[in-house]
N, C-alpha and C positions, 0 to 999 in steps of 0.2 A: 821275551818281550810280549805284552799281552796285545791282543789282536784289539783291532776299532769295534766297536758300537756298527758299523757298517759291516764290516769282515765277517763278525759272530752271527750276524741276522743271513748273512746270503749262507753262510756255510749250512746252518742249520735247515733254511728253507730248502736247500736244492737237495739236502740229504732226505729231508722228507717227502718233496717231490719222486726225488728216486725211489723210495718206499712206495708211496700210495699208488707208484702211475708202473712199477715192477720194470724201471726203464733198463735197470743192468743187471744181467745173469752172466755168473761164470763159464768161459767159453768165447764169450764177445769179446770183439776183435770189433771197435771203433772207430770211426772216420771223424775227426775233429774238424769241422768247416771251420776256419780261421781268416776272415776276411781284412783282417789288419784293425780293426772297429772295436771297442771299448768291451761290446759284448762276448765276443765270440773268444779275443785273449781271456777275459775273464772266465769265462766258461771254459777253456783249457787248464787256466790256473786251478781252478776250484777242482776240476776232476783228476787232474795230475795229483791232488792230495788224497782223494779219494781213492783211485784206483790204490796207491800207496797199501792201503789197508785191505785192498779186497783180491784176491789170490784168484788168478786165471782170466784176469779183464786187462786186454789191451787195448790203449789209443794209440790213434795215428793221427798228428798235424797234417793236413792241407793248406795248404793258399793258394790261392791264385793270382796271378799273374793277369790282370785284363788289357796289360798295355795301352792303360792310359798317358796323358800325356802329363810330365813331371815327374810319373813315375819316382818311386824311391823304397827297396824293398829293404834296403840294410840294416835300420833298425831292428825290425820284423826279424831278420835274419837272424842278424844277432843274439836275438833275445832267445829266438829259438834255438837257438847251439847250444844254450845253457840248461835248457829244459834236461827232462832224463827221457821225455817223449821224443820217439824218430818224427820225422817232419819230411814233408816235400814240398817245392814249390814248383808248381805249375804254370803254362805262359798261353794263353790263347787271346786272341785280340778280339774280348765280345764289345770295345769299344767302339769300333769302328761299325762294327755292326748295329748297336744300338742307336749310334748317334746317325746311320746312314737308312735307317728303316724309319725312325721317327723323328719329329719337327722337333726344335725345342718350345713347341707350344703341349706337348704331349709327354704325358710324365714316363721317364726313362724306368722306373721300378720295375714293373711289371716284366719286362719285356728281359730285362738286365737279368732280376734274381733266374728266370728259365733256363735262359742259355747257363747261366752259373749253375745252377743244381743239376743239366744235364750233365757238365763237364765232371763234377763230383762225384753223380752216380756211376758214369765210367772210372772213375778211378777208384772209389770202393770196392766195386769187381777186380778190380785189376791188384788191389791190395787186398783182397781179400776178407773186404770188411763186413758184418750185416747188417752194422749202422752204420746211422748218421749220425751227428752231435750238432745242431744247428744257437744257437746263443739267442733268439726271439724270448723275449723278459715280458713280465706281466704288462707293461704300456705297452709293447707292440701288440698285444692281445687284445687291449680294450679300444686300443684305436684302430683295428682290424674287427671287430665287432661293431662298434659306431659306424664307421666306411660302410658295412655291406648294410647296417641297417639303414642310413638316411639316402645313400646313391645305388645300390646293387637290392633294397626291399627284399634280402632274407636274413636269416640269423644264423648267424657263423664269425666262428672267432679262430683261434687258433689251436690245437690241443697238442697236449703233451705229448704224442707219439703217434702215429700213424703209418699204414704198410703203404709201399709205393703199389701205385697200380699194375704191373706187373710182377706182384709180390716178392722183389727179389733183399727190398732193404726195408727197417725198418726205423724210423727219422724219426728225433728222438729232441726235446727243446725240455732239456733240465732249471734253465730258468726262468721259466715259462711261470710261474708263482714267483719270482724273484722282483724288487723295485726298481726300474731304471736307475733312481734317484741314487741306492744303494750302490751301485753296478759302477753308474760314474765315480765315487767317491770310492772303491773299494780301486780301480783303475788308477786315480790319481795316488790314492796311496803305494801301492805297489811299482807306479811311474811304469806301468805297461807302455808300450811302443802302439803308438796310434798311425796309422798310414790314412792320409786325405781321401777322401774320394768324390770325384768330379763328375759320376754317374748316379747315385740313390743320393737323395736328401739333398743335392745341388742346388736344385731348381727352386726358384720363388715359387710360392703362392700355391703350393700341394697340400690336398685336402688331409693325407696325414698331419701336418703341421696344424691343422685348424684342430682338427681330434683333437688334438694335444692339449693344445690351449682351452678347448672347452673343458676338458677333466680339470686344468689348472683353474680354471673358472668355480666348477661345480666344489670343488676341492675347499675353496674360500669360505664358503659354507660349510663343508661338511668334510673336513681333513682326511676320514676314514671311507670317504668316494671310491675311491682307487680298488680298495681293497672289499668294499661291499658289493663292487659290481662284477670282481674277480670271484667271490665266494658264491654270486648270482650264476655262472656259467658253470659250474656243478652243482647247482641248485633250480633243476628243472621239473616245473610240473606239465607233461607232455597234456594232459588233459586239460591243460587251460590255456593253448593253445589254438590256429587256426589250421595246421598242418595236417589233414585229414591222413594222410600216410604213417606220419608219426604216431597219431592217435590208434589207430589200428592197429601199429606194431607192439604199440605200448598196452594197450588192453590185450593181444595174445603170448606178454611174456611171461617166460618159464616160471613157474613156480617161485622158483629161488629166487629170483630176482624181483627186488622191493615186495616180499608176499604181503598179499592181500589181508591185513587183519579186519577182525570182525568190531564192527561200532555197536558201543553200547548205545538204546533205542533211547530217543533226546526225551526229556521229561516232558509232560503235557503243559500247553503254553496258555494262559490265559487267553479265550477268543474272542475278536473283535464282532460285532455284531454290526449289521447294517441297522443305519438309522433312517438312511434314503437309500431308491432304488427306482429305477423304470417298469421292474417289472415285477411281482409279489414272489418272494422267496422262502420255501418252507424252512426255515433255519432253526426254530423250536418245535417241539408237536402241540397240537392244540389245545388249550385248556383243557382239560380234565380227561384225555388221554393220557396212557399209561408212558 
């Protein structure tokens, strides 16, 4: 059966992703964050094919367990049984915590993903993993770049991989160049197991959701938004910037990196001569000097 118009574009992008950003070497041993959510099952399916072809790379399924209330893991479960990837599921109540530390005038995200990514980094130690796999796709990138730039005034988005601050994992968002849009419809096709969640994305009226909508917005105009703004964040000219540190770093790098070529010297431009002035300016030499 031949794959969607959807299937072919994630496959291909997240294999190139793995390429450019050198996210998997043989030897890795993976921690698959699996929050029950459209992204992160996709991002197991996609790499459960992958790994297939690539000799000395294991995943490992996580979920967690946040004991919310309605709870229902079974599908999840299910679905997991049938993988060829081992899986565990996990139970810690960051619900109560989250909902018992903040109002619901205060957006539960921030506070929820923490407590979740500690619990995962303990249990990649404890499996033995030195990644992460976390499922954050190209919109969570651009609206995590809009957020810090109109309410938090810096520039910052998301990147492909980074070492934890205690250098012990190295967290790793393969579909991080991938389209939500993709993502969902690659989900409905495949009839992934989606589990609700009553903690991120619940609440009304969260400035993520406004992001969103403005990309949908700018979009109407210019279809290719999305992806111009995503080709823009590896598209930096540190020099034309306000970040005096960055500029500093950037004018002392190594050789290798972006080398300096030599500009050919601009041709001479035709000059503009003053016609008025305050004060007399010698701009020709005088008559009948040389």
């Amino acid at each position: 059966m031949s794959r969607s118009p959807a299937a072919r574009r994630l496959n291909r992008q997240l294999r190139q992703t793995l390429r450019r950003y050198e996210l998997l070497s043989p030897g890795d041993r993976v921690l698959v964050a699996v929050s029950g959510g459209k992204d992160s099952s996709t991002l197991l399916h996609l790499l459960e094919q992958v790994v297939r072809a690539e000799r000395g790379i294991e995943l490992v399924a996580v979920h967690l367990d946040q004991a919310q209330p309605g709870y229902d893991g079974a599908p999840l479960v299910a679905w997991l049984r049938q993988r060829s990837v081992p899986f565990e599921i996990l139970r810690e109540d960051t619900y109560s915590v989250v909902t018992d530390k903040l109002t619901p005038a205060q957006t539960y995200c921030s506070l929820c993903s923490r407590l979740r990514r500690g619990i995962l980094y303990t249990a990649a130690e404890r499996l033995g993993c030195n990644k992460l796999a976390l499922g954050h796709h190209r919109d969570d990138a651009l609206e995590t770049l809009l957020l810090n730039l109109f309410y938090a005034g810096r520039l910052q988005a998301l990147p492909a991989e980074y070492v934890t601050d205690d250098g012990r994992f190295r967290v790793i968002r393969p579909l991080i160049e991938c389209a939500e849009a993709d993502i969902a419809a690659y989900a409905a096709e495949q009839a992934l197991p989606i589990l609700p969640c009553s903690l991120c994305g619940s609440q009304p009226g969260l400035k993520r959701e406004a992001m969103g909508r403005l990309l949908d917005t700018l979009e109407r105009d210019n279809p290719f938004v999305r992806s111009i703004m995503l080709n823009a964040l590896g598209n930096v000219t540190p020099t034309h910037l306000l970040d005096r540190e960055l500029v500093a770093a950037w004018r002392a790098r190594p050789a290798d990196v972006a080398p300096r070529g030599l500009t050919e010297p601009r041709p001479q431009r035709a000059r503009a001569l003053p016609v008025l002035g305050s004060t007399p300016l010698l701009t020709d030499p005088p008559a009948g000097e040389p």
